[in-house]
C-alpha positions in Angstrom: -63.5 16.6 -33.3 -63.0 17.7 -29.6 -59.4 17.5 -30.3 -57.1 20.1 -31.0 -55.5 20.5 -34.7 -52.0 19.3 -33.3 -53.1 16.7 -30.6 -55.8 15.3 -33.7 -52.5 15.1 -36.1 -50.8 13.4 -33.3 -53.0 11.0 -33.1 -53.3 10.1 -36.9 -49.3 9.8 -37.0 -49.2 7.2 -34.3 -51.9 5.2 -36.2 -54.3 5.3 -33.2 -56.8 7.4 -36.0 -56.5 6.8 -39.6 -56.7 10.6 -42.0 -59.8 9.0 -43.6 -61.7 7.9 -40.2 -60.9 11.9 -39.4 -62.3 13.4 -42.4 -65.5 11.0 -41.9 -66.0 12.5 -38.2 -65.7 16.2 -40.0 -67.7 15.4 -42.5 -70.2 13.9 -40.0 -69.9 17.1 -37.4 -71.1 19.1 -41.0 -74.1 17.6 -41.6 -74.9 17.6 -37.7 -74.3 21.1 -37.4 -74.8 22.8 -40.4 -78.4 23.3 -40.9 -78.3 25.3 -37.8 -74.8 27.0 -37.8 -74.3 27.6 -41.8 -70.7 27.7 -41.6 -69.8 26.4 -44.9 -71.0 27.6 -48.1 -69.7 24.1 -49.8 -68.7 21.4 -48.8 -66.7 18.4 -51.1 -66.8 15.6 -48.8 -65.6 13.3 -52.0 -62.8 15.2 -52.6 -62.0 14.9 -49.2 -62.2 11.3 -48.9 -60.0 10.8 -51.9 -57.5 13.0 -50.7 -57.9 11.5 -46.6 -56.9 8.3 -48.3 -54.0 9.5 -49.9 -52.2 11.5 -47.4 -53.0 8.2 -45.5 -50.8 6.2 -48.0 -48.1 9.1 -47.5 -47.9 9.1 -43.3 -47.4 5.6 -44.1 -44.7 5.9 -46.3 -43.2 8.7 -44.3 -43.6 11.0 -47.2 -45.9 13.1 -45.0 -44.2 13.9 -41.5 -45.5 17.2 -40.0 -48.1 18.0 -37.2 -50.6 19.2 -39.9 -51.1 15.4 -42.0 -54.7 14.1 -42.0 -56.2 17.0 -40.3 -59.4 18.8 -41.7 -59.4 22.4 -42.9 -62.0 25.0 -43.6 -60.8 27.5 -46.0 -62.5 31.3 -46.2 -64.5 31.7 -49.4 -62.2 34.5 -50.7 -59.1 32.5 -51.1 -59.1 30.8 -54.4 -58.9 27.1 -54.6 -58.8 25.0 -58.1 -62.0 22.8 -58.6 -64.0 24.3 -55.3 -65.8 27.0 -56.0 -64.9 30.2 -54.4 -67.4 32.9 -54.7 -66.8 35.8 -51.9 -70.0 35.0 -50.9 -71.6 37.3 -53.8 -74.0 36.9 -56.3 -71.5 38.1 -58.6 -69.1 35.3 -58.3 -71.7 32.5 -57.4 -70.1 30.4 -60.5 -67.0 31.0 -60.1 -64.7 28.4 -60.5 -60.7 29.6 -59.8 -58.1 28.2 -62.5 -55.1 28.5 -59.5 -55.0 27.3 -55.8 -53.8 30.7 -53.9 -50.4 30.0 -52.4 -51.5 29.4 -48.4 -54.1 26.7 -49.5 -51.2 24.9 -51.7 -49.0 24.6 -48.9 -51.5 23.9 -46.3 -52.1 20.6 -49.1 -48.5 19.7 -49.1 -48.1 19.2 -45.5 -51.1 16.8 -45.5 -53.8 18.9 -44.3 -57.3 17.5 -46.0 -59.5 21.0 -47.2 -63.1 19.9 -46.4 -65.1 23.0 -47.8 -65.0 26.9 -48.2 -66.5 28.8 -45.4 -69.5 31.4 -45.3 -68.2 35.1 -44.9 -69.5 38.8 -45.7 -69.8 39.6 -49.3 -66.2 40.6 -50.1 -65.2 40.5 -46.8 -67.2 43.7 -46.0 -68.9 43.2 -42.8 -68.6 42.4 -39.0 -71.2 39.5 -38.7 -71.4 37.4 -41.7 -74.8 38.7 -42.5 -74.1 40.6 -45.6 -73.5 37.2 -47.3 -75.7 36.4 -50.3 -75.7 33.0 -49.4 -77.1 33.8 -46.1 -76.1 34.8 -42.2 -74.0 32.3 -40.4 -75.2 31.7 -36.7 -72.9 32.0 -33.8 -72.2 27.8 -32.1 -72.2 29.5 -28.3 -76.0 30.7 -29.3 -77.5 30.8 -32.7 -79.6 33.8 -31.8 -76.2 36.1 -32.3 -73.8 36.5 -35.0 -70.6 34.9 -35.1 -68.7 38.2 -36.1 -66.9 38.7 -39.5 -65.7 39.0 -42.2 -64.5 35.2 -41.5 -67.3 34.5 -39.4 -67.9 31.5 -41.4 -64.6 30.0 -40.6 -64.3 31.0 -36.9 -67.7 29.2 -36.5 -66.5 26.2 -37.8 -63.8 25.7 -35.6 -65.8 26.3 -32.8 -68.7 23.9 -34.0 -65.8 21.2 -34.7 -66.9 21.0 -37.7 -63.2 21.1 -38.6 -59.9 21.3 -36.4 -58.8 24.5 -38.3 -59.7 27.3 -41.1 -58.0 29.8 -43.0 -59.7 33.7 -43.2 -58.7 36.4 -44.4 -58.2 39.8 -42.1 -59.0 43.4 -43.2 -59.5 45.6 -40.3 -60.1 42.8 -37.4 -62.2 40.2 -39.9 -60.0 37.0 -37.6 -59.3 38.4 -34.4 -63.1 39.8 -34.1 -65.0 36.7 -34.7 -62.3 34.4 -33.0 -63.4 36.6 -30.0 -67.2 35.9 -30.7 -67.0 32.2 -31.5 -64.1 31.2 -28.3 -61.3 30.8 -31.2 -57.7 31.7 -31.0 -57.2 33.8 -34.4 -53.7 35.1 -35.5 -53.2 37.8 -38.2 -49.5 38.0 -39.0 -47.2 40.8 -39.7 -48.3 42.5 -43.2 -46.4 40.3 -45.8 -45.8 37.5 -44.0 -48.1 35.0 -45.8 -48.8 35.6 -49.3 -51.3 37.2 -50.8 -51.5 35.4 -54.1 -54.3 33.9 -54.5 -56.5 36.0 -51.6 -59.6 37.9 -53.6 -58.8 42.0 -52.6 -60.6 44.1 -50.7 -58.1 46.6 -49.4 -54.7 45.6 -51.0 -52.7 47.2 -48.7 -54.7 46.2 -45.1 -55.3 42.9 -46.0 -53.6 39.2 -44.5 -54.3 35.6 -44.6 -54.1 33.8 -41.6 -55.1 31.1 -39.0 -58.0 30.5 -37.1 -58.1 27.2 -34.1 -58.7 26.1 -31.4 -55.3 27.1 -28.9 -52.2 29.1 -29.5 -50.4 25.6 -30.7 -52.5 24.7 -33.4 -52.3 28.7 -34.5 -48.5 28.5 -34.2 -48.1 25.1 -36.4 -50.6 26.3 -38.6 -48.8 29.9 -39.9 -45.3 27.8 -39.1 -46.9 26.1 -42.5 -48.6 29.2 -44.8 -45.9 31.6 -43.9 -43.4 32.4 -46.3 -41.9 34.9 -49.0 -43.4 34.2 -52.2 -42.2 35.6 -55.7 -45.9 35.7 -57.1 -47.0 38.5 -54.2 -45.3 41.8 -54.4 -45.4 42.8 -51.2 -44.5 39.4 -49.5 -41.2 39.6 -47.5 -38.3 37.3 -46.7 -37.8 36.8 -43.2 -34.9 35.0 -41.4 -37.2 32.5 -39.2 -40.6 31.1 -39.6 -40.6 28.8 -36.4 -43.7 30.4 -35.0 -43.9 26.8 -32.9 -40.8 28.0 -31.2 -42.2 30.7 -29.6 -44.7 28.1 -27.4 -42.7 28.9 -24.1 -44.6 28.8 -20.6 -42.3 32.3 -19.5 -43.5 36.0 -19.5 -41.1 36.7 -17.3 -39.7 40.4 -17.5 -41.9 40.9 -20.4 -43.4 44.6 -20.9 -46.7 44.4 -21.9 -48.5 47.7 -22.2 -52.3 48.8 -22.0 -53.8 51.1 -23.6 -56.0 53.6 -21.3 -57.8 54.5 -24.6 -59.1 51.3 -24.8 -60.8 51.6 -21.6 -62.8 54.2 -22.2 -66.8 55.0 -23.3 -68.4 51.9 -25.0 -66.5 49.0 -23.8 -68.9 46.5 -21.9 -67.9 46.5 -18.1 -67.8 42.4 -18.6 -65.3 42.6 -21.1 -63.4 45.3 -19.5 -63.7 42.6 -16.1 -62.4 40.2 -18.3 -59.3 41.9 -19.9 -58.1 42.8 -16.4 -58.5 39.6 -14.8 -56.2 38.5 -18.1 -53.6 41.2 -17.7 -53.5 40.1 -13.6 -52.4 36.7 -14.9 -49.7 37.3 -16.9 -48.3 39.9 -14.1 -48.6 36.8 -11.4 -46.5 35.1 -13.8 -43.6 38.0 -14.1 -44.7 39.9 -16.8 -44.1 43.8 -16.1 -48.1 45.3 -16.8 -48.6 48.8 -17.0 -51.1 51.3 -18.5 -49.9 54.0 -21.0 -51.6 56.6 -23.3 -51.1 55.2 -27.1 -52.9 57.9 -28.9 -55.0 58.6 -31.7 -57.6 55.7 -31.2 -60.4 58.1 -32.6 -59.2 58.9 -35.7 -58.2 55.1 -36.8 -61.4 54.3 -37.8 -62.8 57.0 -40.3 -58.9 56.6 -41.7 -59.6 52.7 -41.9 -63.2 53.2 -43.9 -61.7 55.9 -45.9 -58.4 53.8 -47.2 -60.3 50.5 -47.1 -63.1 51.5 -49.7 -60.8 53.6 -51.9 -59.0 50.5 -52.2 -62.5 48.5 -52.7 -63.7 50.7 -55.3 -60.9 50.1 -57.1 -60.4 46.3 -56.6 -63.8 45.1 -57.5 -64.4 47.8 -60.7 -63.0 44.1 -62.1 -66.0 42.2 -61.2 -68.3 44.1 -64.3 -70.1 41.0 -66.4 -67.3 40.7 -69.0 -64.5 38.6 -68.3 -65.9 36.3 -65.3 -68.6 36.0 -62.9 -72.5 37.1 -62.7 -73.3 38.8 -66.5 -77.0 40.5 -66.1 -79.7 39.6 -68.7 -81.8 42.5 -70.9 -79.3 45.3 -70.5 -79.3 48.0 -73.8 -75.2 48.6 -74.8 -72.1 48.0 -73.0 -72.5 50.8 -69.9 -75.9 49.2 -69.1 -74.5 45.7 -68.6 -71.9 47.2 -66.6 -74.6 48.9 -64.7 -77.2 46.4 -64.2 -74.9 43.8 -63.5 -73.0 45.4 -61.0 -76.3 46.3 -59.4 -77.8 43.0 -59.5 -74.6 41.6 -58.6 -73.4 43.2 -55.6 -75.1 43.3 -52.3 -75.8 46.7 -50.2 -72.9 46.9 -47.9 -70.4 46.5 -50.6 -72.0 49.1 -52.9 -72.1 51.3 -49.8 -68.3 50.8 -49.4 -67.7 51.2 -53.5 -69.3 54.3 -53.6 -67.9 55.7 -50.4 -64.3 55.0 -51.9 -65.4 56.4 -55.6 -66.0 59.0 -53.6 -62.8 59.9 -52.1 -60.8 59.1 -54.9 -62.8 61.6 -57.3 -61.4 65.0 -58.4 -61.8 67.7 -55.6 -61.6 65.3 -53.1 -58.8 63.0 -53.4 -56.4 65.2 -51.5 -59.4 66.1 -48.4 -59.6 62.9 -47.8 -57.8 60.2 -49.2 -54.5 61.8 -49.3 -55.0 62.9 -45.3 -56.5 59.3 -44.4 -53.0 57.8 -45.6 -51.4 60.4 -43.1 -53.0 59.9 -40.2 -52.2 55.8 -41.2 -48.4 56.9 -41.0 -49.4 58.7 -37.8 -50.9 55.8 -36.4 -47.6 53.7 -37.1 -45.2 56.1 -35.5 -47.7 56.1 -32.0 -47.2 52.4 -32.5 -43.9 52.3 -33.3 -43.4 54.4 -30.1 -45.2 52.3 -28.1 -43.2 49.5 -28.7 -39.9 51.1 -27.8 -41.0 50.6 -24.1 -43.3 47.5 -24.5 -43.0 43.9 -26.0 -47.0 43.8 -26.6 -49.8 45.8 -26.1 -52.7 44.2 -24.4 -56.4 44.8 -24.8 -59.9 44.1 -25.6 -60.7 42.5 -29.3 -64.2 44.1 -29.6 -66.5 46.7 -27.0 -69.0 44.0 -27.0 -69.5 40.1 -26.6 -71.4 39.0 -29.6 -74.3 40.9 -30.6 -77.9 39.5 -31.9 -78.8 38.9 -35.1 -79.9 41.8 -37.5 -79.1 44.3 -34.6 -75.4 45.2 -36.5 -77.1 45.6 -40.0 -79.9 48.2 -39.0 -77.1 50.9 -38.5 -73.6 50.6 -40.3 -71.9 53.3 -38.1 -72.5 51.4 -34.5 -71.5 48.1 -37.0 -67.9 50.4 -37.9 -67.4 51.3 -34.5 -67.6 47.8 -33.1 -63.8 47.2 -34.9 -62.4 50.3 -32.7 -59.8 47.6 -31.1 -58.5 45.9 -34.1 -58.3 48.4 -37.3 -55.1 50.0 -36.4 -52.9 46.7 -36.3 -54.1 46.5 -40.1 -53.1 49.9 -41.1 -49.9 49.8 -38.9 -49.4 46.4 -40.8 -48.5 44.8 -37.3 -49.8 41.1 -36.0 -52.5 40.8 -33.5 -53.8 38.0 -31.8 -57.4 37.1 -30.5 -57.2 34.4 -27.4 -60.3 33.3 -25.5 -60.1 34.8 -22.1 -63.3 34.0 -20.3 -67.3 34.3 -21.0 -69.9 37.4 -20.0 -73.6 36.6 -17.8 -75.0 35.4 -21.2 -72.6 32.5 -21.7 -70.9 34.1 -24.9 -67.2 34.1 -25.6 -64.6 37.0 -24.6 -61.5 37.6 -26.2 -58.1 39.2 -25.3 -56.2 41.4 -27.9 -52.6 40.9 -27.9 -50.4 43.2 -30.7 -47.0 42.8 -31.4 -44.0 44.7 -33.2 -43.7 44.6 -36.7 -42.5 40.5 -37.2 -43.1 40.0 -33.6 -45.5 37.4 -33.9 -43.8 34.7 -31.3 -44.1 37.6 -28.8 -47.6 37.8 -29.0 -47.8 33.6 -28.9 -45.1 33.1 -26.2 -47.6 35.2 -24.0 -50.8 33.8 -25.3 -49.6 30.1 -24.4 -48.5 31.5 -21.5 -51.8 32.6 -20.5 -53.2 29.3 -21.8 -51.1 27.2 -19.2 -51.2 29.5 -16.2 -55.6 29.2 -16.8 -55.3 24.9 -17.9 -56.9 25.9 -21.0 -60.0 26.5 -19.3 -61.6 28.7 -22.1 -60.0 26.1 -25.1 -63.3 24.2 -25.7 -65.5 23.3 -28.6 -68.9 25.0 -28.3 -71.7 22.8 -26.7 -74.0 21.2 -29.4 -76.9 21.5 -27.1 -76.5 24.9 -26.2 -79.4 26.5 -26.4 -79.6 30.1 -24.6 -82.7 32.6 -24.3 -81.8 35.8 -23.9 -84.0 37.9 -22.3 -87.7 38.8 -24.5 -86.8 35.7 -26.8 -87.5 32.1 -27.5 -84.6 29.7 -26.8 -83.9 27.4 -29.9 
């Protein structure tokens, strides 16, 4: 479980391992790990036996073939998979049992990979620290005393536990590329449209992307080379020419623009992440890339435009999720409005009926067009800077998050500092661009850093030709599994 996704399948195709002797090891790391880290909400390790075994049978038989066969997967608890529950770690849906594998998970099964269990997240996918879960908080592996980030905190953590050599989350304003920073992951969220939707439980329709989550830019790479693809059952999925993400794993920046943005350096961002980011950007220029800093523009107003679009479309996504047809039905309620009412309220957690009322809010009559309407502006606003940037730039290079992992229950006793933290990473979502989180060093404390890298719109090998770059150039020194024994006090608190 030290291995990486791609050298693990490797290994399994040359009958050194067999799929089954993997998915014991996984299965194994789990229990190890999981009283402490919590990054699964279930886990089927029968399931995943049966189905080791028989993608066994099919490496054999040469049925199965690509770099994917045998290996375990984690899968975010918002994307729906047939006989595992998938709850959105809400009260609300803690029954729920999907009738239809979303489309990603199906073809993650057909090229061999071996789904272990759903991962721990924040209810609905609002949150930055997988706290707001029902189920409860998932730890981070570097040192439990801090969060892992979020929403896909759960599946981030996993990876970096090796609890399994890969996971699928889901990303909303940052909810891969944040906690990938956190945890020491390498996190991809693709071009809007590039890997269908169906099957993903909404929170904002139009910001939100499936996508991987592993150890190094390969096993990222091979990973959306297998969920990506247009798909009839998502309306907004789009046919595009090539899919060979793995193509784009080329040691050569060379003449490559990479821009910085000078608002990213500003008020708020830790001077050891800054330090970090730097010493990142130096080695990609030593290897030939052109670096320089530019003004991008608008950074301030991407967040209240984020909230505002993201829980209008929240507040109209889950009005679904009312007792009748599915889910979490209240008991003693008087007439049809008061099960809606007391289910809903029983049923949903604080930070999601913060973010449904917030959006109620801004779509209602008076105020649609104050806020709403001028939030989706400035989103067009945003594209064009970005859209401008990239006529003199291949990427644009930067820090995931202002902050290395914070502590526990810190983020939850004030929402707005908790909003502010996804600064870096909202306006790739409402530009509908791909972004990239790849570890990039570690601050006093021991905890993970992570380098932003955005690309064009369907520019994704861009952004992975110059994160493996970085990768060789530094010998993978920040590619590691979190230590099981690590065990760090911070300062006025007892180590674990």
């Amino acid at each position: 479980m030290e291995m990486t996704a791609v050298e693990l399948g490797m290994k399994i195709k040359t009958r050194e391992l067999s799929a089954v002797e993997v998915a014991k090891a996984a299965l194994a790391r789990a229990e190890e790990r999981e009283q402490e880290i919590h990054s699964f909400l279930s886990i089927d390790g029968e399931s995943a036996l049966k189905r080791a075994g028989e993608v066994q049978k099919q490496i054999e038989d040469g049925t199965l073939t690509g770099p994917l066969a045998g290996v375990p997967a984690g899968i975010k608890d918002n994307i729906c998979t047939r006989g595992m529950k998938t709850t959105c770690a809400s009260k609300i849906l803690e029954n729920y049992n999907p009738t239809y594998t979303a489309e990603a998970v199906q073809k993650l099964e057909q090229s061999g990979a071996v789904v272990i269990g759903k991962t721990n997240m924040d209810e609905f996918a609002m949150g930055s620290t997988t706290e707001t879960s029902y189920f409860g908080v998932t730890r981070n592996p570097w040192n439990p005393c801090h969060v892992p980030g979020g929403s896909s905190g759960g599946s981030c953590a996993a990876v970096a536990a090796g609890e399994c050599s890969f996971a699928l989350g889901s990303d909303t304003g940052g909810s891969i590329r944040q906690p990938s920073s956190f945890c020491g992951v390498t996190g991809i969220k693709p071009t809007y449209g590039t890997v269908s939707r169906y099957g993903l439980i909404a929170y904002g329709s139009s910001l939100d992307q499936i996508g991987p989550v592993a150890r190094d830019v390969t096993d990222c790479a091979a990973v959306l080379d297998v969920i990506a693809g247009h798909d009839n059952k998502d309306s907004t999925s789009v046919a595009r020419g090539s899919y060979d993400f793995s193509g784009a794993l080329i040691d050569d920046v060379k003449d490559m623009k990479i821009g910085i943005p000078r608002d990213y350096f500003g008020s708020g961002l830790d001077p050891e992440v800054k330090d970090a980011i730097v010493r990142a950007a130096k080695v990609l220029e030593e290897k030939g890339a052109d670096v320089e800093e530019f003004d991008l523009g608008l950074v301030d107003y991407a967040i209240p435009a984020y909230y505002v679009i993201a829980s209008a479309e929240a507040s109209s996504n889950l009005s679904r999720f009312d007792g009748v047809k599915y889910g979490y039905r209240a008991e003693g309620y008087d007439g049809l409005h008061g099960m809606y009412k007391k289910t809903r309220t029983e049923g949903f957690g604080a930070e999601v009926k913060r973010r449904i009322m917030l959006g109620s809010f801004v779509l209602s009559s008076g105020y649609y067009d104050a806020y709403y309407l001028k939030a989706l502006k400035v989103k067009a606003l945003i594209k064009q800077a970005f859209d401008r940037a990239f006529e003199r730039y291949d990427i644009i290079l930067g820090p995931v998050a202002p902050t290395t992992a914070p502590k526990l229950s810190s983020s939850l006793d004030d929402p707005l500092h908790m909003y502010l933290g996804d600064i870096y990473t909202i306006s790739v979502n409402l530009a509908g661009l791909p972004g990239m989180s790849v570890p990039a060093g570690y601050d006093s404390k021991g905890l993970p850093i992570g380098m932003q890298l955005i690309g064009g719109c369907y520019k994704e090998k861009d952004i992975i030709r110059a994160a493996y770059a970085f990768e060789c150039a530094t010998d993978k020194i920040y590619v590691k599994a979190a230590p099981p024994d690590m065990r760090i006090a911070d300062e006025g608190e007892e180590g674990r």
